[in-house]
C-alpha positions as CSV (number, residue, x, y, z in Angstrom):
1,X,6.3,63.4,-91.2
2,X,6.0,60.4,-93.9
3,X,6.5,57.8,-90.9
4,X,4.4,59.3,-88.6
5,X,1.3,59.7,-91.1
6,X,1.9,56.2,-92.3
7,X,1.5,54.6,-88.6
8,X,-1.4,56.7,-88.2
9,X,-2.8,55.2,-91.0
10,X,-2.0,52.1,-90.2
11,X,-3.8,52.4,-86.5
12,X,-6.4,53.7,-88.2
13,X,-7.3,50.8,-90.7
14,X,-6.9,48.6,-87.2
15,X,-9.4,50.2,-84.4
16,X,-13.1,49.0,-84.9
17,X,-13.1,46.8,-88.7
18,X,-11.3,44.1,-89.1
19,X,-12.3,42.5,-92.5
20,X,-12.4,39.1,-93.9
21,X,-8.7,38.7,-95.3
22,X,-9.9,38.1,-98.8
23,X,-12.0,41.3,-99.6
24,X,-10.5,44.6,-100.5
25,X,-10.0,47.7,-97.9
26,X,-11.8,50.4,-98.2
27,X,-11.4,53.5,-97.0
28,X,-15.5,54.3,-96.3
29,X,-16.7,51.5,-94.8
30,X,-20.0,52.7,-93.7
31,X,-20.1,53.4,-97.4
32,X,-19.7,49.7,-98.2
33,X,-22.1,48.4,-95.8
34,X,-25.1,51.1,-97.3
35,X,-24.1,49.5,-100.5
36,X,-23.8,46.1,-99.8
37,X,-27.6,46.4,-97.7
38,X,-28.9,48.0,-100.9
39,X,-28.0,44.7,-102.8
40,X,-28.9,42.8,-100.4
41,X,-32.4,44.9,-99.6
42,X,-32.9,44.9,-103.3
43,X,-32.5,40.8,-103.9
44,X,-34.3,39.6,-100.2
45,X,-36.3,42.3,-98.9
46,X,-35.3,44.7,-96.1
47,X,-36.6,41.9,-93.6
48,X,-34.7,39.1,-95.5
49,X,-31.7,40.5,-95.5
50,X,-29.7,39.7,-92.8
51,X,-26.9,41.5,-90.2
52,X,-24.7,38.8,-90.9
53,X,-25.7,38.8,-94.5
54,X,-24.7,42.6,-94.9
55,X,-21.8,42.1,-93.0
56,X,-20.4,39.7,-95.4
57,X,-22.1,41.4,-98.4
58,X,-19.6,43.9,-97.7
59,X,-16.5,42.1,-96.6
60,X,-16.7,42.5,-92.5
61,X,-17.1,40.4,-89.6
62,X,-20.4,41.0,-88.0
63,X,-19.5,42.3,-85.3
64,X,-17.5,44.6,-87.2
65,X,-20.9,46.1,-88.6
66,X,-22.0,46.9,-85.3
67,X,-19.2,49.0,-84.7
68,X,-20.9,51.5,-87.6
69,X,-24.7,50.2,-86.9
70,X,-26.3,49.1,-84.0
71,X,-29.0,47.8,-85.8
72,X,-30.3,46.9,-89.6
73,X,-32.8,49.7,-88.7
74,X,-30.1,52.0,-88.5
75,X,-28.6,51.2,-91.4
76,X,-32.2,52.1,-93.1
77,X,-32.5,55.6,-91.5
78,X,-29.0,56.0,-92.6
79,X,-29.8,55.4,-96.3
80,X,-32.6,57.9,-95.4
81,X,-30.3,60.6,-94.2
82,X,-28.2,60.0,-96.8
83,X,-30.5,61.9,-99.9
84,X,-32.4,63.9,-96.7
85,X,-29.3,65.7,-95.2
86,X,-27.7,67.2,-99.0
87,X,-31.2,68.3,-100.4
88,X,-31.8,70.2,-97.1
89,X,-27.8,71.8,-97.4
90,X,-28.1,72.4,-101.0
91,X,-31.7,74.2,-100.5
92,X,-29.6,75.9,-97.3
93,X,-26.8,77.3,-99.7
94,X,-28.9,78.4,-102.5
95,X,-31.1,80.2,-100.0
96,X,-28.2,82.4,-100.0
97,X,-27.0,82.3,-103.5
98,X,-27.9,85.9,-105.5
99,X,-29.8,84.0,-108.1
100,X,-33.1,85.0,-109.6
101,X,-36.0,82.2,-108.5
102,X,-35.8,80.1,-111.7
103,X,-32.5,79.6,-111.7
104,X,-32.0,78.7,-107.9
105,X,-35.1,76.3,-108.3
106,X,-33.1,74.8,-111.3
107,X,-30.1,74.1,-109.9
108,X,-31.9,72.9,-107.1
109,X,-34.3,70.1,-109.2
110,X,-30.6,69.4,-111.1
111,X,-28.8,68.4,-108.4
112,X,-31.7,66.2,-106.4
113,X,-31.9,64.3,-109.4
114,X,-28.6,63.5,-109.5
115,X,-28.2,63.2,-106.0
116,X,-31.1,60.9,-105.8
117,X,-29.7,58.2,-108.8
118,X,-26.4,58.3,-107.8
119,X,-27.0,56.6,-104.3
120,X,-26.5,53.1,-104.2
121,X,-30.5,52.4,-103.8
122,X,-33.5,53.8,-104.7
123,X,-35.1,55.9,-102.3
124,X,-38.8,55.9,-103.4
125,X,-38.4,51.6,-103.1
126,X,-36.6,52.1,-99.7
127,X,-39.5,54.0,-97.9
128,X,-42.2,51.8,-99.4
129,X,-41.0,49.3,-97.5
130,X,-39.1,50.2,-94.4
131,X,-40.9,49.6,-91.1
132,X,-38.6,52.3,-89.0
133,X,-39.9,53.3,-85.8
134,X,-43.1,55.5,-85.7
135,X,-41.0,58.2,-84.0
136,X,-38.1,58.0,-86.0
137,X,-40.1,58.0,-89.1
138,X,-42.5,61.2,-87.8
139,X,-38.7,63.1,-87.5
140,X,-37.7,62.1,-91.4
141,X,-41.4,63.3,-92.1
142,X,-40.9,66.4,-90.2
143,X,-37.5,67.0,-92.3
144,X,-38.7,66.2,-95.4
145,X,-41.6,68.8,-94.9
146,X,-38.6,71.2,-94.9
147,X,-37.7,70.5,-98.7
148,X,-41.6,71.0,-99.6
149,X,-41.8,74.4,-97.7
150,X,-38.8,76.1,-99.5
151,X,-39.9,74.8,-102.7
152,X,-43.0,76.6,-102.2
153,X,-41.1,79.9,-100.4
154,X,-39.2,80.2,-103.8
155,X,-42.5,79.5,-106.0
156,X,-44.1,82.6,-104.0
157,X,-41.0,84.6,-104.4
158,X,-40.9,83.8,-108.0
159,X,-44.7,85.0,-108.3
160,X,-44.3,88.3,-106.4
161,X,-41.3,89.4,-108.7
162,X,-43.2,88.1,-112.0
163,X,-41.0,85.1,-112.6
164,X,-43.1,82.6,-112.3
165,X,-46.9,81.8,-113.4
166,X,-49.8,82.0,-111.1
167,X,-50.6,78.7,-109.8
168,X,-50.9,76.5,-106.0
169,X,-47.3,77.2,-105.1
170,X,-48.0,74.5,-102.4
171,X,-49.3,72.1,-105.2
172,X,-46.6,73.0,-107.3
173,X,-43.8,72.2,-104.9
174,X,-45.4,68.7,-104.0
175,X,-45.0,68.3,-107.6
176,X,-41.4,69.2,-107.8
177,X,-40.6,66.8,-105.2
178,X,-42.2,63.9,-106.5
179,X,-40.9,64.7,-110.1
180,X,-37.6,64.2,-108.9
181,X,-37.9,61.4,-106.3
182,X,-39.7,59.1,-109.1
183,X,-36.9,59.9,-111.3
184,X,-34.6,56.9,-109.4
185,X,-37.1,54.6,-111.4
186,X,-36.5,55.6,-115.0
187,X,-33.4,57.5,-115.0
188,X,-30.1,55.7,-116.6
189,X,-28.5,55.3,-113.4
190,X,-25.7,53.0,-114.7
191,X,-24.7,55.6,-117.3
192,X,-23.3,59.0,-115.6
193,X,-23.2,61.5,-118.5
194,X,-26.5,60.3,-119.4
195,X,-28.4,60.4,-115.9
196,X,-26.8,63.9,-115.6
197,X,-28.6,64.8,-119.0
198,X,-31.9,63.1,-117.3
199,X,-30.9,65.5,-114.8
200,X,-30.9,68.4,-116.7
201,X,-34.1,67.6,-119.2
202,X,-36.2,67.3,-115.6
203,X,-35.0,70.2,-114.1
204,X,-35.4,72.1,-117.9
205,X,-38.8,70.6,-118.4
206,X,-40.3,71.4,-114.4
207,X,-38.8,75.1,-114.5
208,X,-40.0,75.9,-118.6
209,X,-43.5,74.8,-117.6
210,X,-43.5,77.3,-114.1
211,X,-42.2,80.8,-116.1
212,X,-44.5,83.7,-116.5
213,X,-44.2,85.0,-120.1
214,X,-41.9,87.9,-118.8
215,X,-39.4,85.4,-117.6
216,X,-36.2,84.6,-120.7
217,X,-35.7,81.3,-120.4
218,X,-32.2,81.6,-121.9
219,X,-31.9,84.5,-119.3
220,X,-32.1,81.8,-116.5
221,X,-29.9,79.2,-118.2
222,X,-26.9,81.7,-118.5
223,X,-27.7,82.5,-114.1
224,X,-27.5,78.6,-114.2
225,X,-24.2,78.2,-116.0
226,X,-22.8,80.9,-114.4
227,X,-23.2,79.6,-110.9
228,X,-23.2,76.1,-111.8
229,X,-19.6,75.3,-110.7
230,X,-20.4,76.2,-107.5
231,X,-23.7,74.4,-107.2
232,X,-22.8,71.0,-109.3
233,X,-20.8,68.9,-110.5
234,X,-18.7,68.6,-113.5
235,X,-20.3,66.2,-116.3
């Protein structure tokens, strides 16, 4: 069995990326390009960076890149779908989590934060200034709508059972979002105990300023530790 996983490894490394000999193998390579266009990105611009660039950036051949992107565009959308696709799956499984609304918006502003600081780039810079397709940026649109809309689901469920304050639930949840997404810009992204607190003070701070005064606060936070090793991760 030892043998057999060990040449199935080795074919594996071998089909579709061979690397320059002198950078390290690794075993997410679409990882590594994301990352090595998000340095690039960052230092030329999205249109100065270049395919070749990237490639080398992250220790392929170019035509290796091609293998995992057709295009620098894709790469974009893929950076895109890469703090898109968990929100919407987190949202998906607390959706079904027996939580009271607080909590369940807590977790959910805790984990975007983190999500959002601990990708490789920062997604408010990244769709400032990509110029993706009009059509392929109407779907991301469309998607993103979908993180919006539950926000303001559980803001109107969180009003109906007196958990939360009368206000524009819509409003509210545009806030949320945008509390969250800006917090790639400030948050101590380098340091990961610390950008989790940042985490938690956002997420403590947007769901403290949202209770109704017959909602415990501490009531919420002991939901939230309670369920939190199912929902995040460990500091």
């Amino acid at each position: 069995m030892a043998d057999r996983a060990g040449k199935e490894d080795k074919t594996a490394k071998a089909v579709g990326r061979p690397r320059r000999a002198e950078a390290p193998v690794s075993g997410d390579p679409r990882g590594d390009i994301i990352a090595a266009a998000a340095r690039l990105f960052h230092a030329k611009g999205i249109a100065g960076a270049s395919v070749r660039e990237i490639a080398e950036e992250a220790g392929l051949r170019k035509a290796s890149l091609y293998y995992y992107f057709p295009s620098k565009e894709e790469i974009v959308y893929a950076m895109i779908e890469g703090v898109l696709g968990p929100a919407l799956d987190m949202q998906r499984r607390l959706g079904r989590a027996e939580l009271s609304e607080p909590a369940r918006l807590w977790l959910y502003l805790r984990f975007d934060v983190e999500m959002l600081c601990s990708a490789p780039y920062d997604c408010t810079w990244l769709l400032s200034h990509a110029s993706l397709s009009d059509e392929r940026m109407a779907g991301y649109w469309t998607e993103r709508q979908k993180l919006t809309a539950w926000l303001t689901a559980r803001l109107k469920q969180g009003q109906a059972k007196g958990e939360i304050r009368e206000c524009d639930a819509a409003a509210a949840a545009k806030a949320l979002l945008a509390a969250t997404e800006y917090s790639v810009t400030w948050a101590e992204r380098e340091n990961r105990r610390r950008m989790i607190g940042n985490a938690e003070e956002v997420a403590t701070l947007l769901v403290r300023g949202l209770l109704s005064g017959k909602c415990d606060f501490d009531a919420v936070m002991n939901e939230v530790r309670d369920a939190s090793g199912v929902f995040l991760s460990a500091n």
